[in-house]
N, C-alpha and C positions, 0 to 999 in steps of 0.2 A: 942927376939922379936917374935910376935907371927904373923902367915898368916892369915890371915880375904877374907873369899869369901861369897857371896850374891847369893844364888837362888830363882829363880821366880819357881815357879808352876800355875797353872789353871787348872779347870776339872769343867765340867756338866755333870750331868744326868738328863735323862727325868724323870718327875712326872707319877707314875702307880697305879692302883687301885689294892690292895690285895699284899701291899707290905709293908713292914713296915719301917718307915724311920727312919735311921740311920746318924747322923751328927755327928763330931767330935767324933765318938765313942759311942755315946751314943743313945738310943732309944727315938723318940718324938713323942707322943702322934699327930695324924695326919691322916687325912683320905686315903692318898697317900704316896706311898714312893717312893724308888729312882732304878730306873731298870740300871742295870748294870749287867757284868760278876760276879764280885763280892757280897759284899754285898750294893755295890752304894755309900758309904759316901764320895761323891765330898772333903768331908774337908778335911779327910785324905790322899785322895787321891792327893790333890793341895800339901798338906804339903810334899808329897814323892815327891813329884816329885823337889819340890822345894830345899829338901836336896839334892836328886841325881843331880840335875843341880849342887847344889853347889862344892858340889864333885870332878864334872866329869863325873858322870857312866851314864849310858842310862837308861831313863824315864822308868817309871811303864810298861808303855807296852814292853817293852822289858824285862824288869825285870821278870812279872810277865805275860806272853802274853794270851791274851782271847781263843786263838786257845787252850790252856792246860787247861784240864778238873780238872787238879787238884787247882786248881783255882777258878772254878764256885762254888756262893754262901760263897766265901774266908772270914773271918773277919777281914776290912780292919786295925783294930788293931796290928793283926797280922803281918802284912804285912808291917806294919811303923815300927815294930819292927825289923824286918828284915831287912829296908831298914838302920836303925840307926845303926845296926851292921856293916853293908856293907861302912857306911858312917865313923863309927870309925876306921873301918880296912884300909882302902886309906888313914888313920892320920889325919883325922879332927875328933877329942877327944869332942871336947865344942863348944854347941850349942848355942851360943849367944844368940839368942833369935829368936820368929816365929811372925808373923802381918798377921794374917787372914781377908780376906772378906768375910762374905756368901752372896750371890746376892739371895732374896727369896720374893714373896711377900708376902706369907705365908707360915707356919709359924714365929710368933713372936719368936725370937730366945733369945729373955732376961732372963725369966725364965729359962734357959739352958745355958747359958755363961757359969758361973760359975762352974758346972757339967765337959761342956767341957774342960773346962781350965785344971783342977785338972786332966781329965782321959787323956790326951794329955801329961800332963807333967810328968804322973807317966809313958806313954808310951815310953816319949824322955829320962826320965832319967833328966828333969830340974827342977826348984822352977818353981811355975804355976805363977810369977810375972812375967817370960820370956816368957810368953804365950798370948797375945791379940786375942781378936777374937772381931770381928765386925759385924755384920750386915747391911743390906740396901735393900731397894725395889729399882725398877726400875725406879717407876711412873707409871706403864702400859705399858710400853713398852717392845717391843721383847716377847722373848719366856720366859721371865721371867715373865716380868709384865703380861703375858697370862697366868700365871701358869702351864704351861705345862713343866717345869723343874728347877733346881736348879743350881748355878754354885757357885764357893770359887774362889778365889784367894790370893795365899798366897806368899810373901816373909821371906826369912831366914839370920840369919847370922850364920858361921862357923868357928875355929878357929881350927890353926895346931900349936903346935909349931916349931919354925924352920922357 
C-alpha cells in the first residue's frame, strides 16, 4: 500500500521593467518580468514549495534563503531540481501529479502551456499528462488585476511506498 500526501504552495512576484520573465521555466516574450532573489518564476517556485509541504521539509525560503548570495539570479529550474531530490530522499519516489494556477492579467499564458508542461515534467522526472497548468486574470482586481505582479498557485500529490 502506498502513502499519498497533498502539498499546497503559493508565490508572487512583482512585475519590473528590464527584466525578463520567466514562468514555469520558460522564457516569455513580455515587456516586464518578475523581481525576485532568484530568477522570479512564481510557477516554480509554488511548485517547490508545494512538494516540500508535501514532504515535510521547510519551504524555499528556508531551503534556499535570500540572505545567501549564492542564490541571487538562481535558475529556479535548478532549484526544483534540488528540491525533487530532497523530496525523493525523505521516500516519496512518485510524483502523482501537479495542478497549477498562474494568476496574470498579462500575459496570455496559452501559447506557452504546452512549453511549460513538457519543461516541468522533464524537471520532475514525470509524463507532462501529470502536469496541468492553468491560467486566469483577476477581473481587475488587486495587484494582479493592476498588473503590478504575478502569483501561481499550485497543489501536488506524492507517493511513498510503505
Amino acid at each position: 500500500m502506498k502513502t499519498l500526501r497533498i502539498g499546497h504552495g503559493f508565490d508572487v512576484h512583482p512585475l519590473v521593467e528590464g527584466q525578463d520573465l520567466v514562468i514555469g521555466g520558460i522564457r516569455i516574450p513580455f515587456e516586464k518580468g518578475l523581481a525576485g532573489h532568484s530568477d522570479g518564476d512564481v510557477l516554480l517556485h509554488a511548485i517547490m514549495d508545494a512538494l516540500l509541504g508535501a514532504v515535510g521539509l521547510p519551504d524555499i525560503g528556508q531551503q534556499f534563503p535570500p540572505s545567501d548570495v549564492k542564490y541571487r539570479n538562481a535558475d529556479s529550474a535548478e532549484l526544483l531540481g534540488t528540491v525533487v531530490g530532497l523530496a525523493r530522499k525523505s521516500g516519496f519516489a512518485d510524483i502523482i501529479n501537479i495542478d497549477a494556477t498562474i494568476m496574470a492579467e498579462r500575459p496570455r499564458f496559452s501559447p506557452y502551456r504546452a512549453a511549460m508542461r513538457e519543461r516541468i515534467a522533464e524537471i520532475v522526472g514525470v509524463e507532462p499528462s501529470r502536469i496541468s497548468i492553468k491560467a486566469t486574470t483577476t477581473e481587475g482586481l488587486g495587484f494582479v488585476g493592476r498588473e503590478e505582479g504575478i502569483a501561481a498557485s499550485v497543489v501536488c500529490l506524492v507517493a511513498a511506498d510503505g
